[in-house]
mmCIF file of the N, C-alpha and C atoms, coordinates in Angstrom:
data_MODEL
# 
_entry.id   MODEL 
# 
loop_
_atom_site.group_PDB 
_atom_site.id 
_atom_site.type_symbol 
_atom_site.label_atom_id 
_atom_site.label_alt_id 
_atom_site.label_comp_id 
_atom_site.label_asym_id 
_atom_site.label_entity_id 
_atom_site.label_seq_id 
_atom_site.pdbx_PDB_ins_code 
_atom_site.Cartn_x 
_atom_site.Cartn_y 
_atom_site.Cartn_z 
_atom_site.occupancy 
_atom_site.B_iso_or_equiv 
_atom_site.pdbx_formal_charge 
_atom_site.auth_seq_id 
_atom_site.auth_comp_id 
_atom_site.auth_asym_id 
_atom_site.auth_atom_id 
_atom_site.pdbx_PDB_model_num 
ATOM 1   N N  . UNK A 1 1  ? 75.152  123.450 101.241 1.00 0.00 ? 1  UNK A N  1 
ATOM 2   C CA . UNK A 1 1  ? 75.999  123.143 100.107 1.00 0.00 ? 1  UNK A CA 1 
ATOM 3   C C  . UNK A 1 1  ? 77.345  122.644 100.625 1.00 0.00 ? 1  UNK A C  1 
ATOM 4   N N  . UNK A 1 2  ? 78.036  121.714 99.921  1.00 0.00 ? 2  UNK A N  1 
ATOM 5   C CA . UNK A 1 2  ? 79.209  121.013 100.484 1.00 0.00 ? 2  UNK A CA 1 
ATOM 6   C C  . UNK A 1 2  ? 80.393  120.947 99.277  1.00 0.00 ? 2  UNK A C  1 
ATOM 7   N N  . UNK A 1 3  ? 81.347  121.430 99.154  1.00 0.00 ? 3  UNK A N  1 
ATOM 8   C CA . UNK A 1 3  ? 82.410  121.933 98.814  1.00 0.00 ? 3  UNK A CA 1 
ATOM 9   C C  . UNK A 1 3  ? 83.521  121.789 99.294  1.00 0.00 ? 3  UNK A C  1 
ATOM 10  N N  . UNK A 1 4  ? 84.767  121.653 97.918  1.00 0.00 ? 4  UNK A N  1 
ATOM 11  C CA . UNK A 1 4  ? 86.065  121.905 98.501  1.00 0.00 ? 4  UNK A CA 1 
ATOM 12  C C  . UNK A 1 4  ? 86.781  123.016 98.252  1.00 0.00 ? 4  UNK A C  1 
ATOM 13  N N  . UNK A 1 5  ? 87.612  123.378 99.477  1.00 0.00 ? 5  UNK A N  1 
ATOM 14  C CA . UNK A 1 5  ? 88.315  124.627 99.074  1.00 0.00 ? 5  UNK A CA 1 
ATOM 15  C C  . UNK A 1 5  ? 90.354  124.551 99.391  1.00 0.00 ? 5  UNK A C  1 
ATOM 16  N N  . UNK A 1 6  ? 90.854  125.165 98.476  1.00 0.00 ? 6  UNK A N  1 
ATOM 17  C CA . UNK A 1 6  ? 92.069  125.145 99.246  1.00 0.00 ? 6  UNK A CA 1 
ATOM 18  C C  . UNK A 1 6  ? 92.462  126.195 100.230 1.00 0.00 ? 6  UNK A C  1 
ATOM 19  N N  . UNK A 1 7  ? 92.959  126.056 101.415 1.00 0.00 ? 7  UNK A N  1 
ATOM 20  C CA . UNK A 1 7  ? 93.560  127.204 101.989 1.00 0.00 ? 7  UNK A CA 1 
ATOM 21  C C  . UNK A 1 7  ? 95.210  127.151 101.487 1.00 0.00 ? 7  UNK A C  1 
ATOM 22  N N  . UNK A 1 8  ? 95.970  128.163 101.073 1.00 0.00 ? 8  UNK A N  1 
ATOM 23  C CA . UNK A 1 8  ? 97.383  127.906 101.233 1.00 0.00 ? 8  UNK A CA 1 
ATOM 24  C C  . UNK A 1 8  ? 98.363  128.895 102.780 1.00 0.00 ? 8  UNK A C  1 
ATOM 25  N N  . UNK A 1 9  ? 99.303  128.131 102.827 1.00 0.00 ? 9  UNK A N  1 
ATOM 26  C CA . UNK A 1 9  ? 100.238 128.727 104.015 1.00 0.00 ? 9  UNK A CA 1 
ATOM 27  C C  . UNK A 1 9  ? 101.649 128.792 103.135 1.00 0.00 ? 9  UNK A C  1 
ATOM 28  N N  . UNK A 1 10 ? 101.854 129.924 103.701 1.00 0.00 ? 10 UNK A N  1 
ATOM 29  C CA . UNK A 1 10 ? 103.048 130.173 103.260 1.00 0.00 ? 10 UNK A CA 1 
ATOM 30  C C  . UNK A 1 10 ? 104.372 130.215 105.111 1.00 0.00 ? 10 UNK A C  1 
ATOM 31  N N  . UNK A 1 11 ? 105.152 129.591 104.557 1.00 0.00 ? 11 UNK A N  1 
ATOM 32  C CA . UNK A 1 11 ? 106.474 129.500 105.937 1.00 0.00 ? 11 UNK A CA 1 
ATOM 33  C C  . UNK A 1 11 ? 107.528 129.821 105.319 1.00 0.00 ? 11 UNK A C  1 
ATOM 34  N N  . UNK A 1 12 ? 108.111 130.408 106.252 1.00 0.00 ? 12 UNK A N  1 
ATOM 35  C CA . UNK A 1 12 ? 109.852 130.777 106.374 1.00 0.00 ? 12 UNK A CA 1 
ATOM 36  C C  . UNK A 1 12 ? 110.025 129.948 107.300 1.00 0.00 ? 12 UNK A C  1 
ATOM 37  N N  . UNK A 1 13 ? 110.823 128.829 107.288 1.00 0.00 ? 13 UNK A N  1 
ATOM 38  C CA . UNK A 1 13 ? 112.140 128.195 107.525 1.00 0.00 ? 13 UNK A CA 1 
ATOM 39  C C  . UNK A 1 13 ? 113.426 128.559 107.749 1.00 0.00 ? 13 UNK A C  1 
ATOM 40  N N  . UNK A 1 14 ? 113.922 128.081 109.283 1.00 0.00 ? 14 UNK A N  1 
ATOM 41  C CA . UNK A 1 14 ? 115.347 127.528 109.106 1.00 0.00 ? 14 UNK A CA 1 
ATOM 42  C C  . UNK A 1 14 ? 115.556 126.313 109.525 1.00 0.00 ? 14 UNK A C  1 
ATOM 43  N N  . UNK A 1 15 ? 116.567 125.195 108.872 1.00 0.00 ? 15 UNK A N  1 
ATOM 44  C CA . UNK A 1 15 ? 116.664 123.719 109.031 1.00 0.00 ? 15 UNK A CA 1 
ATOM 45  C C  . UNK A 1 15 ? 118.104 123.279 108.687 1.00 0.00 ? 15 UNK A C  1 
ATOM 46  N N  . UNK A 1 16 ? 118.108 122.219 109.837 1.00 0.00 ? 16 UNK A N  1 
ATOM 47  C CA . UNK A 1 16 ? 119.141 121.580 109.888 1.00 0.00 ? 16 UNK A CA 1 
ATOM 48  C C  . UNK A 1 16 ? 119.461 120.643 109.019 1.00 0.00 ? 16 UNK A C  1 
ATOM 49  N N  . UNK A 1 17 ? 118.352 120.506 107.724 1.00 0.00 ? 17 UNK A N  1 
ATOM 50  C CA . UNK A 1 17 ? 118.140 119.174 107.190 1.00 0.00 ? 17 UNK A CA 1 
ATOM 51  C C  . UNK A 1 17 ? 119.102 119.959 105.613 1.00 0.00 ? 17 UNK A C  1 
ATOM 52  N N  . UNK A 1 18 ? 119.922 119.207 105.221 1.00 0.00 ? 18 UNK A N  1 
ATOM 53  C CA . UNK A 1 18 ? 120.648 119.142 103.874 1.00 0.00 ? 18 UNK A CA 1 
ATOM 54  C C  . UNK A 1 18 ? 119.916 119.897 103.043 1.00 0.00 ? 18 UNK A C  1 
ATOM 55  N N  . UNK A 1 19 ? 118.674 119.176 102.940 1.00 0.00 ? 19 UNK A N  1 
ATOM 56  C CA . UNK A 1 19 ? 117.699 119.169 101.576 1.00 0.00 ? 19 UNK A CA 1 
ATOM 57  C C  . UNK A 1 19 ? 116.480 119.846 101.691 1.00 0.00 ? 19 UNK A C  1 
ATOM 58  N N  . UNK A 1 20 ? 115.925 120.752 101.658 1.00 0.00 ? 20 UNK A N  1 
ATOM 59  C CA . UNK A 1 20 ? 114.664 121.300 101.855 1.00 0.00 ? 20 UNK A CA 1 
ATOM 60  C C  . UNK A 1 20 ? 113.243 120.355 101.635 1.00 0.00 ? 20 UNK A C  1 
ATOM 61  N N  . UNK A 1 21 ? 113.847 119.638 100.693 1.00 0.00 ? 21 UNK A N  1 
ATOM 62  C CA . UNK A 1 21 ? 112.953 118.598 100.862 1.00 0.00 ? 21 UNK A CA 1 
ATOM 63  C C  . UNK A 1 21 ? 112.698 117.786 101.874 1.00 0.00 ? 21 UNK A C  1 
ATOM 64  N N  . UNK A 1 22 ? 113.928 117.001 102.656 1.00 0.00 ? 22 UNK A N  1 
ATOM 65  C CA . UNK A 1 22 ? 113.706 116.384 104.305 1.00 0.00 ? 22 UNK A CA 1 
ATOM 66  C C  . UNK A 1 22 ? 112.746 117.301 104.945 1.00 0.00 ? 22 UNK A C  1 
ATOM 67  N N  . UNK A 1 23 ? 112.681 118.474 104.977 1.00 0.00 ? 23 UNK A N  1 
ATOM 68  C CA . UNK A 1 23 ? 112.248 119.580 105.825 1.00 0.00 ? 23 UNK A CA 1 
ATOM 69  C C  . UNK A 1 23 ? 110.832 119.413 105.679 1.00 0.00 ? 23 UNK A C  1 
ATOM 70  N N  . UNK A 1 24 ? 110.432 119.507 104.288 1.00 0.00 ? 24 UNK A N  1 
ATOM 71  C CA . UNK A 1 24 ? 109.287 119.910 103.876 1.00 0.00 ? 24 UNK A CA 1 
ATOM 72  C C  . UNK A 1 24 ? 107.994 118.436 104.622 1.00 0.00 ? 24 UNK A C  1 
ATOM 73  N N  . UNK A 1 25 ? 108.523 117.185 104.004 1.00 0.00 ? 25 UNK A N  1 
ATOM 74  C CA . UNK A 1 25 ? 108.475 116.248 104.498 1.00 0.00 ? 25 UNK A CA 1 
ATOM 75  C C  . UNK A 1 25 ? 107.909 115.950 105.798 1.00 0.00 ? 25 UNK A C  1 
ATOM 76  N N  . UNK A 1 26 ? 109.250 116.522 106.390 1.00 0.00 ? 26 UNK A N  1 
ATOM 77  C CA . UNK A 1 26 ? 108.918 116.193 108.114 1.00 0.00 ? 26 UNK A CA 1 
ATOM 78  C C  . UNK A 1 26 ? 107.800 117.264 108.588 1.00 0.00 ? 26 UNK A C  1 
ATOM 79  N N  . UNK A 1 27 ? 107.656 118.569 107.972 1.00 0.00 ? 27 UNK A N  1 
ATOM 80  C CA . UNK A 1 27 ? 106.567 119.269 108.208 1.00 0.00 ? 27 UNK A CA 1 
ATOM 81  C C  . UNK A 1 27 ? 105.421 118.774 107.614 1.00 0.00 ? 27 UNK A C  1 
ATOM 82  N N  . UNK A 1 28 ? 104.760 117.716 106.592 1.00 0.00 ? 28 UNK A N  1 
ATOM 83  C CA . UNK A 1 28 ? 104.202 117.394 106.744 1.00 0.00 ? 28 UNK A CA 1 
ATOM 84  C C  . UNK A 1 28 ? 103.558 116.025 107.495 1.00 0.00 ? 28 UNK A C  1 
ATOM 85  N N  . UNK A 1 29 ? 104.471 115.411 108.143 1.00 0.00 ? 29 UNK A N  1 
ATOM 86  C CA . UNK A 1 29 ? 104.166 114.036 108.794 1.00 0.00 ? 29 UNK A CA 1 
ATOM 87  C C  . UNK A 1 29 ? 103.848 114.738 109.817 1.00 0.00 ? 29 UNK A C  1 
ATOM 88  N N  . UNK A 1 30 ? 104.525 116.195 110.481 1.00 0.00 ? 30 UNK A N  1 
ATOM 89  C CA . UNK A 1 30 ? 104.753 115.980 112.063 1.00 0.00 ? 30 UNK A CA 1 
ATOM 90  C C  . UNK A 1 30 ? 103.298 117.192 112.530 1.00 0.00 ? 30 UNK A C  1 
ATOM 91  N N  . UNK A 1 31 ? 103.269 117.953 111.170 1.00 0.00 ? 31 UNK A N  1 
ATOM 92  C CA . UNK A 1 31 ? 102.348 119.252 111.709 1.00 0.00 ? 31 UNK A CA 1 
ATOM 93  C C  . UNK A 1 31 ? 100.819 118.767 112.269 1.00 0.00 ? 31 UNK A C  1 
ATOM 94  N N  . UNK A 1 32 ? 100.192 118.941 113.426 1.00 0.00 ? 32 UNK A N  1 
ATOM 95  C CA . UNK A 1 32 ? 99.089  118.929 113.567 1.00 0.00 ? 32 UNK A CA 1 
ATOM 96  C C  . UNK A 1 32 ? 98.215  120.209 112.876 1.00 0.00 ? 32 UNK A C  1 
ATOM 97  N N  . UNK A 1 33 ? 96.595  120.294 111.901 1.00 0.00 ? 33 UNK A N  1 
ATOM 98  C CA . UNK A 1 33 ? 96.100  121.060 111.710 1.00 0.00 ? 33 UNK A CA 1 
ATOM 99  C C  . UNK A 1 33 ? 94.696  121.559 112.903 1.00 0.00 ? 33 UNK A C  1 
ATOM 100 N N  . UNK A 1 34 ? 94.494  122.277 112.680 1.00 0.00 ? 34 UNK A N  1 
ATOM 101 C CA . UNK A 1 34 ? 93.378  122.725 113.248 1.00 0.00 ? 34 UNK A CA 1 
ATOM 102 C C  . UNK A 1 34 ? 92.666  123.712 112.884 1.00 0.00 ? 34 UNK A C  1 
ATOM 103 N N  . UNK A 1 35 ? 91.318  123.832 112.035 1.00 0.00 ? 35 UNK A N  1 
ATOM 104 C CA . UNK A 1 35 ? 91.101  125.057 111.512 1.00 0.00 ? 35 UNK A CA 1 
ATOM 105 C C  . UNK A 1 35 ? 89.327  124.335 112.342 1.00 0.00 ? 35 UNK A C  1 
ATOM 106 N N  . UNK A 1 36 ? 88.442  125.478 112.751 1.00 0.00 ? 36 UNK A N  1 
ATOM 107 C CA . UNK A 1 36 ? 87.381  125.669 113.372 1.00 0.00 ? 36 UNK A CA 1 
ATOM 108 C C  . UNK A 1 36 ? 86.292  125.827 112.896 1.00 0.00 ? 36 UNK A C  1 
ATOM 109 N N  . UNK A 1 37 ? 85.264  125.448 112.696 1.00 0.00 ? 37 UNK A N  1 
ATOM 110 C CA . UNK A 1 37 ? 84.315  125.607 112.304 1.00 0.00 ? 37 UNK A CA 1 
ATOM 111 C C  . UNK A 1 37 ? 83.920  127.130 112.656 1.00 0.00 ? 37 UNK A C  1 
ATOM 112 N N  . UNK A 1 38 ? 82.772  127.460 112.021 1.00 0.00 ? 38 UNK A N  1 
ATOM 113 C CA . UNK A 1 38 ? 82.327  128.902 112.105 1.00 0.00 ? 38 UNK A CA 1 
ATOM 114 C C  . UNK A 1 38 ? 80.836  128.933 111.986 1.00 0.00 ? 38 UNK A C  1 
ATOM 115 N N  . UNK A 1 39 ? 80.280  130.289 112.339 1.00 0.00 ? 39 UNK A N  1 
ATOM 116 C CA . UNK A 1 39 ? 78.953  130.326 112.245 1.00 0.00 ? 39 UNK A CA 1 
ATOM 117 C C  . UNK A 1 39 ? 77.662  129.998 111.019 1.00 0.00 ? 39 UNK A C  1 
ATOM 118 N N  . UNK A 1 40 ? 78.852  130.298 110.344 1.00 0.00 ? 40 UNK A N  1 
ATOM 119 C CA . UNK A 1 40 ? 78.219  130.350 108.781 1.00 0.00 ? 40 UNK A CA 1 
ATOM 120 C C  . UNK A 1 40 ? 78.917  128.904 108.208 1.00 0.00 ? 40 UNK A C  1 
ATOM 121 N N  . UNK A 1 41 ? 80.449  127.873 108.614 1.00 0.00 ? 41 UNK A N  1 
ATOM 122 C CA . UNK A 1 41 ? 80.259  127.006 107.768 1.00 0.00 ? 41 UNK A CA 1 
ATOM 123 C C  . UNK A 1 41 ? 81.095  126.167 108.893 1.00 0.00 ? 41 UNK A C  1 
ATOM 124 N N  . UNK A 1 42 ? 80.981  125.212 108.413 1.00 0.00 ? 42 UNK A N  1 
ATOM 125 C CA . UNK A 1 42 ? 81.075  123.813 109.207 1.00 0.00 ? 42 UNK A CA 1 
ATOM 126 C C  . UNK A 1 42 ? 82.217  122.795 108.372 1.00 0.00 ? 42 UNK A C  1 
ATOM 127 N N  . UNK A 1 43 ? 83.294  123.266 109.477 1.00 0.00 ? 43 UNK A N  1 
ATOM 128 C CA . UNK A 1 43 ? 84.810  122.233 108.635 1.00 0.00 ? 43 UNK A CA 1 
ATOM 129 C C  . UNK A 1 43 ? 84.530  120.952 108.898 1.00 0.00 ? 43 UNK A C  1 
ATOM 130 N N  . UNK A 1 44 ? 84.043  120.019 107.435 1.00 0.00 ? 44 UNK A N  1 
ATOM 131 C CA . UNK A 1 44 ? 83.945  118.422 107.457 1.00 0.00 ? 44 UNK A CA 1 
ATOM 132 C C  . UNK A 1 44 ? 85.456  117.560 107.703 1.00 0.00 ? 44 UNK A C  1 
ATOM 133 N N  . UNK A 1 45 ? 86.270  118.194 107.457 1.00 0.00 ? 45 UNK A N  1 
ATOM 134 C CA . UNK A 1 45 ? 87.715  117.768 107.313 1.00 0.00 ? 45 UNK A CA 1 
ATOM 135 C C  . UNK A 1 45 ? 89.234  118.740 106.927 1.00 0.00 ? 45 UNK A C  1 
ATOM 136 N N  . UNK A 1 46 ? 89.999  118.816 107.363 1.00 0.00 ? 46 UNK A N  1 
ATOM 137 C CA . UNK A 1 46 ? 90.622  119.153 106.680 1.00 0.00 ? 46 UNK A CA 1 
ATOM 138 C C  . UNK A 1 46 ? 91.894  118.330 107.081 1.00 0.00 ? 46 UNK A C  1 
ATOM 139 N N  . UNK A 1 47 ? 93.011  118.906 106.151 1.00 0.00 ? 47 UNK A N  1 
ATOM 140 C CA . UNK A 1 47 ? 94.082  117.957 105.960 1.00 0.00 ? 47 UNK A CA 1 
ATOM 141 C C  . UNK A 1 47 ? 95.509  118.381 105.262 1.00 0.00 ? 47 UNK A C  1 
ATOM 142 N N  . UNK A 1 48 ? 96.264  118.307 105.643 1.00 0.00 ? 48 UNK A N  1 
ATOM 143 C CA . UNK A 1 48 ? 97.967  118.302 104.858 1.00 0.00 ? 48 UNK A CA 1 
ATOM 144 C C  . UNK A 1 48 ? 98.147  117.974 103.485 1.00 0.00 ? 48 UNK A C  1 
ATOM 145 N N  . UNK A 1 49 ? 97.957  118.624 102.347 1.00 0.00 ? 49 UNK A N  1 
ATOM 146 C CA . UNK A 1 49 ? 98.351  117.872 101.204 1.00 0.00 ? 49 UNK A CA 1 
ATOM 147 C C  . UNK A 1 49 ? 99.554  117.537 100.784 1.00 0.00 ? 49 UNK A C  1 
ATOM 148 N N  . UNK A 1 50 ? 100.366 116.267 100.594 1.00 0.00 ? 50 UNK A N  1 
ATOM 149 C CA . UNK A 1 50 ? 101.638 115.750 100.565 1.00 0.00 ? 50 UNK A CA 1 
ATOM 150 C C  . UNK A 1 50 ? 102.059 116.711 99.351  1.00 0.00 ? 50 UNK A C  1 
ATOM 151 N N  . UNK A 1 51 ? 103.141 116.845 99.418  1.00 0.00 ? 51 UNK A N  1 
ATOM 152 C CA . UNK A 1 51 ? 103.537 117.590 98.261  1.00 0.00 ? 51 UNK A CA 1 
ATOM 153 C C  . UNK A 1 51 ? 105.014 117.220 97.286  1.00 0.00 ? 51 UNK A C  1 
ATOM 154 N N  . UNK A 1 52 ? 105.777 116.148 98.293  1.00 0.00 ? 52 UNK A N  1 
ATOM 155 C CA . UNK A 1 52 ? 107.072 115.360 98.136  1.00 0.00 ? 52 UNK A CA 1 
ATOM 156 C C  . UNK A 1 52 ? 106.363 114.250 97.440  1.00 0.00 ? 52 UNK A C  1 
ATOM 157 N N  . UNK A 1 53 ? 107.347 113.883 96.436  1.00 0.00 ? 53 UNK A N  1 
ATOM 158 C CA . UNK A 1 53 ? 107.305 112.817 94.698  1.00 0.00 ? 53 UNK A CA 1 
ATOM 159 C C  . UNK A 1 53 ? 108.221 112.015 95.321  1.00 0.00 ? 53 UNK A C  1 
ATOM 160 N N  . UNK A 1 54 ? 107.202 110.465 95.468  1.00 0.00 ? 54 UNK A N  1 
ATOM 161 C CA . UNK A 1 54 ? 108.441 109.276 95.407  1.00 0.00 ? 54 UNK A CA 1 
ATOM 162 C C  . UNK A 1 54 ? 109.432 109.063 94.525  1.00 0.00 ? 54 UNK A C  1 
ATOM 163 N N  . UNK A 1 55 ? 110.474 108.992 94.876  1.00 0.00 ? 55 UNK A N  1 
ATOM 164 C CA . UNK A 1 55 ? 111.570 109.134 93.846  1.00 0.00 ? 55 UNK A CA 1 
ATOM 165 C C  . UNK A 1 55 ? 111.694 107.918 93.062  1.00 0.00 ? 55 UNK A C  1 
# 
C-alpha cells in the first residue's frame, strides 16, 4: 500500500535574521532531510514543505 503521511518537527531557534521569517526560509532552502527506510516500510520520498507566502 502507498501513502502519504506528514511528519512534523518542531525547533527552537536563535537568529541573527530581523524577521523570523528570513530564518524560516533559509531553513528551508539550506536543511538537508534524511529519514530511512525501515523493515516494515519503504521511504519513496520525502521532502521540506515550503511554508513562506510570496508576498
Amino acid at each position: 500500500m502507498q501513502d502519504k503521511i506528514l511528519l512534523l518537527v518542531r525547533l527552537i531557534v536563535e537568529t541573527r535574521h530581523t524577521h523570523i521569517n528570513d530564518a524560516i526560509k533559509e531553513l528551508e532552502t539550506k536543511t538537508r532531510l534524511s529519514i530511512p527506510s525501515t523493515k516494515n516500510v519503504k521511504v519513496l520520498k520525502a521532502e521540506i514543505l515550503n511554508t513562506h507566502r510570496k508576498s
